[in-house]
Structures are given as structure tokens and as C-alpha cells.
C-alpha positions in Angstrom: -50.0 47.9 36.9 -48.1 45.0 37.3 -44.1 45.2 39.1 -42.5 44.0 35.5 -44.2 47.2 33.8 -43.7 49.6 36.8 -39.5 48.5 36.5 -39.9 49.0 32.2 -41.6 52.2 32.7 -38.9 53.3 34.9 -36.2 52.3 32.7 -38.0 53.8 30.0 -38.0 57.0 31.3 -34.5 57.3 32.2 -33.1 56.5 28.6 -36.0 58.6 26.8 -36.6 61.6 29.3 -33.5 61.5 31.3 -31.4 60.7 28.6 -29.7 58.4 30.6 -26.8 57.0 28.5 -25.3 54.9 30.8 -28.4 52.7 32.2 -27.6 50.7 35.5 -29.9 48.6 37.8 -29.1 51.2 41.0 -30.7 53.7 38.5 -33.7 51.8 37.6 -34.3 50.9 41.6 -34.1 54.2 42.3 -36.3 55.7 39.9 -39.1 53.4 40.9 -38.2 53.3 44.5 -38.0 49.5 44.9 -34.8 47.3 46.3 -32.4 45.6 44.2 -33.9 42.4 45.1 -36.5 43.4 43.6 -35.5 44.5 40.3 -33.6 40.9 40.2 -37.3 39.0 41.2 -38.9 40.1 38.3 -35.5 40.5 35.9 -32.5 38.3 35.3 -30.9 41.6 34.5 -31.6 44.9 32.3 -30.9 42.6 29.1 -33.6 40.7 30.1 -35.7 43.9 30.9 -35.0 45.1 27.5 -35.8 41.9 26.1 -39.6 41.8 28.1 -40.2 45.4 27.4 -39.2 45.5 23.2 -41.5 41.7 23.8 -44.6 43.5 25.4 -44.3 46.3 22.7 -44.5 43.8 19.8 -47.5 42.4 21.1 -49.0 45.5 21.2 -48.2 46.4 17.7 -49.4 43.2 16.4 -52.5 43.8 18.1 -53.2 47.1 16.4 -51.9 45.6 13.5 -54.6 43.0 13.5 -57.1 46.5 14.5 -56.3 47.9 10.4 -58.3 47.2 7.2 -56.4 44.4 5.5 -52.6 43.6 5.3 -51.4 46.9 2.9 -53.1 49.0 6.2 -51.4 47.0 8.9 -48.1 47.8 6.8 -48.5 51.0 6.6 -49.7 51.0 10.3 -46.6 49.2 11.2 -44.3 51.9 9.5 -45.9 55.1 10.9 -45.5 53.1 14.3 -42.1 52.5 13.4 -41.2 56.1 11.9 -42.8 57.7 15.4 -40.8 55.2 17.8 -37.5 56.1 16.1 -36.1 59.3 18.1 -36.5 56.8 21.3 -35.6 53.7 19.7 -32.4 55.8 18.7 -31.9 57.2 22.1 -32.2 53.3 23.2 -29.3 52.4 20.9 -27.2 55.5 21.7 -27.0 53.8 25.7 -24.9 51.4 27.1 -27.2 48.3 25.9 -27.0 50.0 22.3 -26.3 46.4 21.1 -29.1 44.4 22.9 -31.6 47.0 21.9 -30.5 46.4 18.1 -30.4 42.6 18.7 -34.2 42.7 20.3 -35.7 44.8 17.7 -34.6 42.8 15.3 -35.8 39.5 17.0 -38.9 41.5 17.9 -39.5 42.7 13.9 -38.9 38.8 12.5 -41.3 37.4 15.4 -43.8 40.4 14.3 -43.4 39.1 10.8 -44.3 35.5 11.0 -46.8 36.2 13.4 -48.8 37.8 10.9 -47.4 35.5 8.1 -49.1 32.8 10.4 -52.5 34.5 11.3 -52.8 35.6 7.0 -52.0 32.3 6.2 -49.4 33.6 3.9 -46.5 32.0 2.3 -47.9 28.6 2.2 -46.2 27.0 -1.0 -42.8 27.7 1.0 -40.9 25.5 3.2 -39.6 26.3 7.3 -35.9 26.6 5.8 -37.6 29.0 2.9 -39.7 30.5 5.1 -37.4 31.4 7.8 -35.1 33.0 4.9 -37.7 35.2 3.2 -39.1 36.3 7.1 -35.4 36.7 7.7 -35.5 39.1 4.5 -38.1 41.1 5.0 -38.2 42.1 8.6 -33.9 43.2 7.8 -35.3 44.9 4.7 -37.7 47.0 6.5 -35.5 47.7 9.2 -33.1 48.8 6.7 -35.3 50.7 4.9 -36.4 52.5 8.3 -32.8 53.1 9.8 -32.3 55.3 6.6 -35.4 57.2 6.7 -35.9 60.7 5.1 -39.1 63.1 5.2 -39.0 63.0 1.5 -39.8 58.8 2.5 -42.3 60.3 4.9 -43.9 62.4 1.7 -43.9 59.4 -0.3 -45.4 56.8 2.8 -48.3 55.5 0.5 -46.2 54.9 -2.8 -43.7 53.3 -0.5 -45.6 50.7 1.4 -47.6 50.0 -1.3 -44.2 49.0 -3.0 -42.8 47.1 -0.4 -46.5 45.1 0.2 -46.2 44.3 -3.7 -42.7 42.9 -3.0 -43.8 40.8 0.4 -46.3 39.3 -1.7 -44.7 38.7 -4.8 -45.7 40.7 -7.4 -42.5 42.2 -8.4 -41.3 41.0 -12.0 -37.5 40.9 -13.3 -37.6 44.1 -15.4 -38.6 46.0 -12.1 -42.2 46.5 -12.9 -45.0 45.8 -10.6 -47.8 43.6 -11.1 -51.3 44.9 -11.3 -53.8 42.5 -9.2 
């Protein structure tokens, strides 16, 4: 195992099994018995160890992603994922870099998003300014829909993501009705 994911392990287990709220480098060091110096080698700071770790993680995910049985599966892949991961992602948000975990996963859900836009060839009538805008939409959608999250949504996984793939590819008409294709 490489240094970087020895120091994100570490930090992972102090937010999600320590329930450390109040996350600081000494901590980290500690926890993986290494020196400040370091920590500070491999990471500008724990912003920028947040930023790697949520990074690695979407790579991962896209990976599996790629694993499922067309683009409906990986959506529905990608919310299970999503609807395991909150209790820690929570507890991540709930610490004192609350506000760079929100501003990662989001940066880490659009680049998810037009990853797989790219590699399905998707979206291809639409311009970068358009295009930016709709990835923009989605990925804040999703989260959205996810921060909210009930088991009665959990019941009703399938119906959902089948709804929300309809609307990611456009088959939504005015009156509210899906397409059939």
C-alpha cells in the first residue's frame, strides 16, 4: 500500500470509527505513526487529503460503474453506492472540513458524470457551455435527491432510477409523462 493511502486510511478511520469531529494533521500522524513531515510530503494539507481520497473513490466507482450491464445498471449501481456511503459521508460533513467534503463530492459527482457522458458518447447534439450546464444539473440533482433520502426511496430504488435515467436521457415530455423507447 502506497504512503498517500496509508495517511487516507488513517484519516478515514478517525472521522468514521473514531468519530473524530475535529480532524487535525497531529491526529492523522499519529494514527499512522509517521512524522509531520511526512504527512506534508505526500499532502499540501488535509484539504488536499480530502480532495485525493473523495478523487481515488470516484475512480473506483467509475470503474464499477463501467463493471454493470448498461447505463440504467450503472445508475442504479451508482445510487446503492451512494445510499450505503451516506452514514460516513454524513459523519465526513459533520467534522471540521464539513465544507470541503461537500465541495469535493460535488466536484467528484460532476467529474463522475461527464466521465461517463464521455465514455457513452452521450449528449453529443449539445455544446461545452450546454453540456457543462446539463452535467451541472444532473450530478446537483442526484445529490439532492440523495441528501433527502427515505427507506420508502429505498422501497421504490427501481421505479426511481428508472425515472431519473428517463430524465438524463431525455425522455421526459411537458405533461410529465415518460416516453416508452
Amino acid at each position: 500500500m502506497d504512503m498517500k493511502e496509508v495517511i487516507a486510511s488513517a484519516a478515514r478511520k478517525l472521522i468514521l470509527e473514531k468519530k473524530v469531529k475535529k480532524l487535525t494533521v497531529k491526529d492523522i500522524v499519529e494514527e499512522c505513526q509517521i512524522t509531520r513531515q511526512a504527512f506534508y510530503y505526500h499532502f499540501e494539507g488535509i484539504p488536499d487529503l480530502i480532495q485525493w481520497s473523495i478523487g481515488k473513490g470516484v475512480d473506483r466507482l467509475l470503474e464499477e460503474t463501467r463493471q454493470q450491464d448498461g447505463p440504467e445498471a450503472a445508475l442504479k449501481y451508482l445510487f446503492v453506492f451512494a445510499i450505503n456511503a451516506m452514514p460516513d459521508v454524513r459523519r465526513g460533513v459533520e467534522s471540521n472540513y464539513g465544507k470541503e467534503v461537500e465541495q469535493t463530492l460535488r466536484r467528484g459527482a460532476y467529474e463522475l458524470f461527464e466521465k461517463i457522458v464521455e465514455e457513452e458518447n452521450l449528449y453529443q447534439n449539445y455544446g461545452r457551455q450546454e453540456l457543462k450546464l446539463l452535467l451541472r444539473y444532473h450530478s446537483s440533482a442526484i445529490l439532492g435527491l440523495l441528501q433527502d433520502w427515505t427507506p420508502e426511496d429505498t422501497r421504490n430504488l427501481d421505479a426511481i432510477v428508472h425515472e431519473v435515467y428517463l430524465i438524463m436521457m431525455g425522455k421526459v415530455v411537458s405533461s410529465g409523462n415518460f416516453i416508452n423507447q
